[in-house]
Each structure stands twice: as structure tokens, then as C-alpha cells.
N, C-alpha and C positions, 0 to 999 in steps of 0.2 A: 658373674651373671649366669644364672639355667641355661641351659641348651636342651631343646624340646626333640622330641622324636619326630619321625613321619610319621601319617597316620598309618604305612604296609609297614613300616614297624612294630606299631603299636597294634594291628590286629594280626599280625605272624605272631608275638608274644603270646606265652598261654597267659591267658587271665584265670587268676583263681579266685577273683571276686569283681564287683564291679569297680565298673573303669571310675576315676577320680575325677571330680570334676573341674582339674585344671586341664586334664587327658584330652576331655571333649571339648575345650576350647581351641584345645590348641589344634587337634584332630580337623573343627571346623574352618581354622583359620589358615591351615594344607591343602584344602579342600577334600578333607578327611570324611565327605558326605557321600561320596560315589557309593554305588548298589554292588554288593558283592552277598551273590546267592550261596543260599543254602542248599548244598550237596547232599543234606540228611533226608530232605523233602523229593528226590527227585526220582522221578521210575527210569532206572537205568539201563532196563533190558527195552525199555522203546525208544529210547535216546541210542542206543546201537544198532536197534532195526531199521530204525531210520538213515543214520550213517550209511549201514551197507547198501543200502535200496536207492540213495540219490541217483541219481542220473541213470539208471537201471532199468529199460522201462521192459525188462522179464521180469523181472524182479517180482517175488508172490507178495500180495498183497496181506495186510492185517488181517485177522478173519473178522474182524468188526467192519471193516471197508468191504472184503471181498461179503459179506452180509448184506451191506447199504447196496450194494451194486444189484445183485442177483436180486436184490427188491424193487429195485429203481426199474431192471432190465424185463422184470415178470408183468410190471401196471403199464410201463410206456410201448413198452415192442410185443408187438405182434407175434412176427417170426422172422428167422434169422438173426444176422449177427452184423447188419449196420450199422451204421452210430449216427445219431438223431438227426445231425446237421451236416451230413455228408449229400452231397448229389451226383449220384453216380451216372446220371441219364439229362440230356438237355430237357429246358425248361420246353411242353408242346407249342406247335405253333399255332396262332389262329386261325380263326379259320375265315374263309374264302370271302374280301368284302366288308372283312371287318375295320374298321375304324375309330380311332380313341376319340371318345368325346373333348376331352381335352386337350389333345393336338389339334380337332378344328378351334376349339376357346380359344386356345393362346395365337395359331395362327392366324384367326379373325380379329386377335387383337390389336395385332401385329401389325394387319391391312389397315386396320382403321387408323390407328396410330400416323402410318406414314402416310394417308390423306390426309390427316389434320394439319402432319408439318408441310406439306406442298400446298395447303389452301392459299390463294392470291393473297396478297400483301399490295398491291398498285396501289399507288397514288390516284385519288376520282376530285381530279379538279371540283369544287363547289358552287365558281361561277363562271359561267358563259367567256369562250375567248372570245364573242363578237355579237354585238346586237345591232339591228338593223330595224329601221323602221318599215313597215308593212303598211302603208294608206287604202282605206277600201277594203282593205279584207275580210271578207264577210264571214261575220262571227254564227254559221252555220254549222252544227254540228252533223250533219249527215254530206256534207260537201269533204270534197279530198281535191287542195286545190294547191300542194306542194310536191314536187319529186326530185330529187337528185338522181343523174344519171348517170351511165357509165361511161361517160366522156369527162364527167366530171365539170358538168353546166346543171345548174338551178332553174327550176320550172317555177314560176309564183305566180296565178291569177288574181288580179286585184279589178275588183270592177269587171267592167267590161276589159280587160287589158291582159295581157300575160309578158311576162318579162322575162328574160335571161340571164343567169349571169354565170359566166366563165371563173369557175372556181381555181383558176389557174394562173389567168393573166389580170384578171377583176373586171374584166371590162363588161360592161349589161349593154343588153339589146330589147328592145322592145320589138316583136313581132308586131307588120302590119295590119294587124289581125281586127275587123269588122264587124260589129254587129247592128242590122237596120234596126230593131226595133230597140226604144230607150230603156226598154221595162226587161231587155234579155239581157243575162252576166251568166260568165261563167261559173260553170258546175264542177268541174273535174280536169285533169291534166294528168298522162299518164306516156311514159315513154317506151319507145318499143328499147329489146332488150340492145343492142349497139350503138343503142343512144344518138341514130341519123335522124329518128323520126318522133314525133310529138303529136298526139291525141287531142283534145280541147273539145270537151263536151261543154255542151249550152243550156240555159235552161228552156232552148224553145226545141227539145226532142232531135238536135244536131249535134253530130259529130266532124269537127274537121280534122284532118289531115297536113301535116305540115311539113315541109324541109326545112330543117333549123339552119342550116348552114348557107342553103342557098334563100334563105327567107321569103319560100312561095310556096304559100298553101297546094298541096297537089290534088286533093278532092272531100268535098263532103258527104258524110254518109249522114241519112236521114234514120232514126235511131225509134223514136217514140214508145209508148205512150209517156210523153211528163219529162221533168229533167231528167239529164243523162249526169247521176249522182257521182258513179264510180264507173272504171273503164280499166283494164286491163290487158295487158298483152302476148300472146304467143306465138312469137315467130310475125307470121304474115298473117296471123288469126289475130282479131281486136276483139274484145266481148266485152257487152257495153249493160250495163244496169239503169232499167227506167225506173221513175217514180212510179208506174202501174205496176212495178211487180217481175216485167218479163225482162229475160236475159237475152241477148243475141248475138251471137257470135256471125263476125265480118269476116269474108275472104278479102283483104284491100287489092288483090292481086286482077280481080276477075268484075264485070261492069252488074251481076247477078248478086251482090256481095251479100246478104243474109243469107249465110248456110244453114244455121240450128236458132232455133227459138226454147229458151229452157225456161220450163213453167213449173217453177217451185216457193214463190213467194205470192204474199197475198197484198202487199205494201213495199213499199220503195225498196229499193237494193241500196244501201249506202258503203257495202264492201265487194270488192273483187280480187282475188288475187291464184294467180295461177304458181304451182311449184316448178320448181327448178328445172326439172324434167319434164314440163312440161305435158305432165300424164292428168293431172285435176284440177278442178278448178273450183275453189272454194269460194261460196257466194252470203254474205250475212246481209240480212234485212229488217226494216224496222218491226219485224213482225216475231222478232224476239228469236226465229229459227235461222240455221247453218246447213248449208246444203253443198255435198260435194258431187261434182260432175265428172265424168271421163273426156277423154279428149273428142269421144261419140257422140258427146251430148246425151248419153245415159245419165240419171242416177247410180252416180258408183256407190251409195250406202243410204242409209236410212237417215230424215231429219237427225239433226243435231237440236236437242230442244232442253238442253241443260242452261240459258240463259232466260231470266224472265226480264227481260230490257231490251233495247234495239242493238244488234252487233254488227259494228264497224270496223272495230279492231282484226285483223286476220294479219296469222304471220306462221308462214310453214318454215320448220326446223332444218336449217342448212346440213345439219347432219345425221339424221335421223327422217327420210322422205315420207313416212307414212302419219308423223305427226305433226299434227295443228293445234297451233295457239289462237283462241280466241276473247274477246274482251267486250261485255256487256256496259249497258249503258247505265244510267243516275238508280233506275231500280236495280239492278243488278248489281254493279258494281266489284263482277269478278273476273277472274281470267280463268280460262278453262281448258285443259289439253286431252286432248279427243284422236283415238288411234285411226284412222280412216276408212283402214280396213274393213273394221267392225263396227264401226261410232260408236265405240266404250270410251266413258270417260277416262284417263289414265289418270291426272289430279287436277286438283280446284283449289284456288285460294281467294279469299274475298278482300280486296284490298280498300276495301272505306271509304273508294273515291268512282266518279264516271270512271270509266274506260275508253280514250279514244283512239288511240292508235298501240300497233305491238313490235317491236324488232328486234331479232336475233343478233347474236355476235359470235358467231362461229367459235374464236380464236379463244374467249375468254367463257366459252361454254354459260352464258348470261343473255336474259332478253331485259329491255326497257320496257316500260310502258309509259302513256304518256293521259294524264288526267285532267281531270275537273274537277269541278267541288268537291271538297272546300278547299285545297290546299293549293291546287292546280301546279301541278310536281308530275315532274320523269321519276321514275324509283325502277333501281337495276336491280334485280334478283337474278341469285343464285335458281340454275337448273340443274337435279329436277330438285333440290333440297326445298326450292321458292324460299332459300331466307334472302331476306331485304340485306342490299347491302349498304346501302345509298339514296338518298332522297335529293333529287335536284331542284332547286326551290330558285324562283325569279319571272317567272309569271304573271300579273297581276289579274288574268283571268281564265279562262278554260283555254286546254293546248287542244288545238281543232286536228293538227297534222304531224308525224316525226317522218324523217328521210333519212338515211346513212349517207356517208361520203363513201364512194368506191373503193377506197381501202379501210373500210370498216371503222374507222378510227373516229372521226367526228359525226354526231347526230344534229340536226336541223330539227327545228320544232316551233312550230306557226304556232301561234295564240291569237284569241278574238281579243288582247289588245293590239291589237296590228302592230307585234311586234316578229321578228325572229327571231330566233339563238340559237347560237352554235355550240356545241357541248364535247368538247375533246373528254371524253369519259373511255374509253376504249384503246387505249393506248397501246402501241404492239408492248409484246414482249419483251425483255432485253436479247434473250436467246435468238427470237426472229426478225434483228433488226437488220441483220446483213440481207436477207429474203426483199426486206422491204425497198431495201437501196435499191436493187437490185429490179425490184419490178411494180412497187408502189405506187400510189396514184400521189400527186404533190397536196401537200395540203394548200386546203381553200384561202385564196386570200381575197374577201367581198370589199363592195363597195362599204362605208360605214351606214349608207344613209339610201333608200329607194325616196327619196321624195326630190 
């Protein structure tokens, strides 16, 4: 049998003619393919210049290189003997006040971001924990004929009549409460702030006076021109809104009790309400204008005349004193937040319904409002974003009144179907629920039924 060469056999051999062609099979099948260069083709004096110059960095260069350079070094360099990408000197500083655009971008993104993930998430119950039938209750939109106090007892005028009820124990009282003439009912009910005492305006131009606890009227004040619509309280100050227009602020303390007469409306007063500090007293009237007073019975600012409807609605900002929420009527149909300082609007949204009453909620940085036609719905917005968060629907006709419970948590809300409802919409926090043990007011437990 042949025995074949290797292919470094067969090309160390001198060939003195061409290779056979069993050579190259067999050449292929050693893997006799490998690249073995030609040494006749090669510049050998730059194959040793290069040897000796590796790792040499004295080493003189090629004069074709040391050429490239001295041409590269004459178009890019100026002067001296730098090298291009060298930085021998720190980068300057800027200067005084300067600020990257895009450190505030990315940081305002940043901000936004982590408000979006802390927006509320709560649960807004849909329907009423308690309805209670209301008889008589007069489907009056410029009347204010509910208030919860900070005893945590319910004020409800019905008729001639006003009732009570102990949001606590359940139990209701009817005040002895009078009136000679068949054709008189009440107008308004409004509590002073330690909830000992209770207001009850009439519609024959009186004001009385009452001790809830020991159920005896203490005194009436004679109030006029017209029903006394809305009533308010400051301290031992009462300030009472006639159907003519004029405001009058009571000293109950003293038998001379009209101290100030405030002449800013030209038609009824159907809103009162004084702020927390007790420093102004914001007055809406069917005459479409907002008037804010000092505790002097000054003008502390100019009409408020950004509503074209009658405003009822008034509700000053628990945490924010210098702003007020206001809420127009069936033409209007907006809420409006107005600085006091200056009566600049701050903003406006038109919600497509009356506007009858407005309340804060401190804790969830939110106000309710509470409507008429057509839908006749609470709806809780976000402030000051005003997006809607919630629509409370169960109504079946315009809500004339809303109250809070003393710990902020449930809303009360009269309707001209003489109904009530209770609206646990406000739920604390899970964070501030030890707070709440600790100095909450008990939730309401009412009777089911006023009849």
C-alpha cells in the first residue's frame, strides 16, 4: 500500500516542476492548505526597524511617520508641544448663580413623580351610612336650616319646630321652641362655636337665643328688615342677614345688642360665615355679590363680583386663612376661590350644577360641594388641582344644606326631599388613626326616622 508524505514535507522538498496531482490531494487531505508566505516578496529592512523600535517609545521614528507627524503637528497645534487630548489645567468654574437647565428638568420631574405616587387612593363609600326622614323641611334655597356642632348634636328646623339630635347617644329633643303667628317658620339655625348655644332665626325679623342643654330660651333679639336667612357666629358676636339687605352684628352679652349695621347688599343675605380667627366675615347675597368685612365692620376689600347667580355657598380654607370658597347659584353654577386680601380671583371651575353649599376637609386637602339641577349630587374635588374625584348621587331633589361631623369625617346633607344623609366620605387616614382614638369625636349614631 503508498504511504503519502506530509504536506512540510512535501513543500521543504525542492520541486523541480509541478507538484502531481495525487501530491495535492493528498497535501489537502493533512491539511496541506495552511498559508506559508513568501519571503521573496518581503521589505526586510522595515521588518527589523520595526522589531528593534517595539516597546521603545525613544525610539526614532520612520521618516515617512516622523513626516505624517510634523504635518499633523503644523494644521492642528498652534504653539507648543501639548498633545491634543491632554488637560493639564481644571475644567473653569461657573459662574456665580448659574444653574443647569436640566438639573431643574430632571428635578421637577422627580417632584412631580413622587406626587403622583402619594395621590389618595381611599376608599369614598357611594351610598349614604344613614337616611333619615326630614317632614316639613322647606325646600327653600336661600334658607340654612341644618348645622352640626361641636358637641356633636344636630340642629334641623322643620316647620315651625327645631329638633336635636345627640350624634352620640341618638337620642332627639325637640326644643320648646314657639311661634304666635301660623304664617312664621323658621329661617336659619346656627351655633355658637362650643356648641352651648343655638341661634334660630324667623321669618318674622327675630332672632332667639337658646340653652340647648338646659332647654330655655335665654333672649330674643329683634333682627329685621325681612327674614333672618343666614346667621353666624363670633364668640359672643351673632351677625344676622336680613331679607332687606342689611347685616347686623349682636353683642348677646350687653341689653344695647346692635353694635354694627353692614350695608353691602342690595337683596337678601342667604350666606354668613365668619373665619376661624375670627378676623372676617364673609357675606353672599341674592344679588349675585361677596362682601368681606373686618371684625370693625369695615370693608376689608372690594365686591367680590365674579358670580352672576345668588351666592349661598361660603367656606374659608381651614388651612390657608386668607382664602375663600364661594359657590353661585342655577345661573352660575360655579365655585370660585377669591384671595381676600386683594379680591383676586385665584381659580374658577364651573361645575354644571346650582351650587348650595361648600365644605373643607383639612386632613384630605379636598372641599365638597353640594348641588341642584340636574343631578343633585355632593362631588369632592381635589384642591387646588379642582379635579373631580367623586360624585355622590342619592338625592332625589336639590340638597338645600351640608354640615360636617366634628371630626371631619361624615357630611350631613338636607334635601328639599325632606330627606337627610349621612356621607362617611372623609375617612381619617390609616397613619392618623391613633390621633383619632385618642381625641376623636364618636361617630354619629341617629335615630333612622324624624317622623
Amino acid at each position: 500500500m503508498a504511504t503519502y508524505e506530509s504536506a512540510e514535507s512535501v513543500f521543504s522538498t525542492q520541486q523541480t516542476g509541478p507538484v502531481p496531482r495525487w501530491q495535492r490531494k493528498a497535501m489537502e487531505a493533512k491539511g496541506g492548505d495552511r498559508f506559508i508566505s513568501d519571503r521573496s516578496n518581503m521589505n526586510m529592512d522595515a521588518c527589523k526597524f520595526n522589531l528593534n523600535s517595539y516597546g521603545d517609545s525613544n525610539a526614532a521614528c520612520s521618516p515617512s511617520k516622523a513626516e505624517f507627524q510634523r504635518t499633523m503637528k503644523a494644521n492642528l497645534m498652534s504653539e507648543g508641544d501639548s498633545k491634543i487630548l491632554a488637560l493639564k489645567q481644571q475644567a473653569p468654574k461657573p459662574k456665580a448663580g448659574y444653574q443647569s437647565d436640566l438639573n431643574v428638568l430632571f428635578s421637577g420631574n422627580k417632584e412631580n413623580s413622587a406626587r403622583t405616587v402619594k395621590s389618595s387612593t381611599r376608599h369614598i363609600p357611594q351610598a349614604p351610612d344613614r337616611i333619615l326622614d326630614a317632614p316639613e323641611l322647606r325646600p327653600d334655597f336661600y334658607l340654612n336650616l341644618i348645622e352640626w356642632s361641636s358637641q356633636n348634636i344636630i340642629s334641623v328646623a322643620l316647620g315651625q319646630q327645631v329638633y336635636l339630635w345627640d350624634a352620640t347617644s341618638g337620642d332627639i329633643n325637640q326644643l320648646p321652641f314657639e311661634l304666635s303667628d301660623p304664617t312664621d317658620y323658621v329661617s336659619s339655625v346656627s351655633w355658637v362655636q362650643d356648641g352651648k348655644f343655638l341661634a334660630v332665626g324667623t321669618a318674622e325679623s327675630k332672632c332667639q337665643i337658646w340653652d340647648v342643654q338646659a332647654q330655655k330660651k335665654v333672649r330674643t333679639l329683634r333682627c329685621g328688615p325681612g327674614r333672618i336667612a343666614a346667621s353666624a357666629w363670633n364668640q359672643h358676636t351673632l351677625s344676622t342677614g336680613s331679607r332687606g339687605g342689611d347685616i347686623l352684628n349682636h353683642d348677646v352679652r350687653i341689653q344695647q345688642h346692635v353694635t354694627q349695621t353692614l350695608q353691602g347688599h342690595t337683596q337678601e343675605v342667604c350666606g354668613l360665615k365668619w373665619d376661624a380667627d375670627g378676623k372676617y366675615l364673609a357675606s353672599g347675597g341674592n344679588d349675585n355679590i361677596v362682601n368681606v368685612w373686618n371684625a370693625r365692620g369695615a370693608q376689608h376689600c372690594n365686591p367680590i363680583t365674579a358670580h352672576t347667580a345668588a351666592v349661598k355657598a361660603l367656606a374659608w380654607c381651614p388651612w390657608q386663612s386668607n382664602l375663600l370658597a364661594t359657590g353661585g347659584g342655577t345661573a352660575d353654577r360655579s365655585i370660585v376661590f377669591s384671595n381676600v386680601n386683594t379680591g383676586a380671583t385665584v381659580n374658577r371651575i364651573d361645575t354644571k350644577s346650582q351650587v348650595s353649599s361648600l365644605v373643607w376637609n383639612r386632613e384630605h386637602k379636598q372641599i365638597i360641594s353640594g348641588h341642584g339641577y340636574a343631578e343633585n349630587q355632593l362631588s369632592i374635588w381635589n384642591y387646588p388641582t379642582m379635579n373631580k374625584v367623586t360624585d355622590l348621587n342619592g338625592h332625589t331633589e336639590r340638597i338645600l344644606n351640608m354640615s360636617a361631623s366634628p371630626d371631619g369625617q361624615t357630611i350631613v346633607s338636607a334635601a328639599a326631599d325632606e330627606t337627610l344623609r349621612f356621607w362617611r366620605c372623609f375617612a381619617h387616614d390609616e397613619k392618623a388613626k391613633k390621633k383619632v382614638r385618642q381625641g376623636g369625636a364618636t361617630r354619629s349614631r341617629l335615630v333612622p326616622s324624624l317622623r
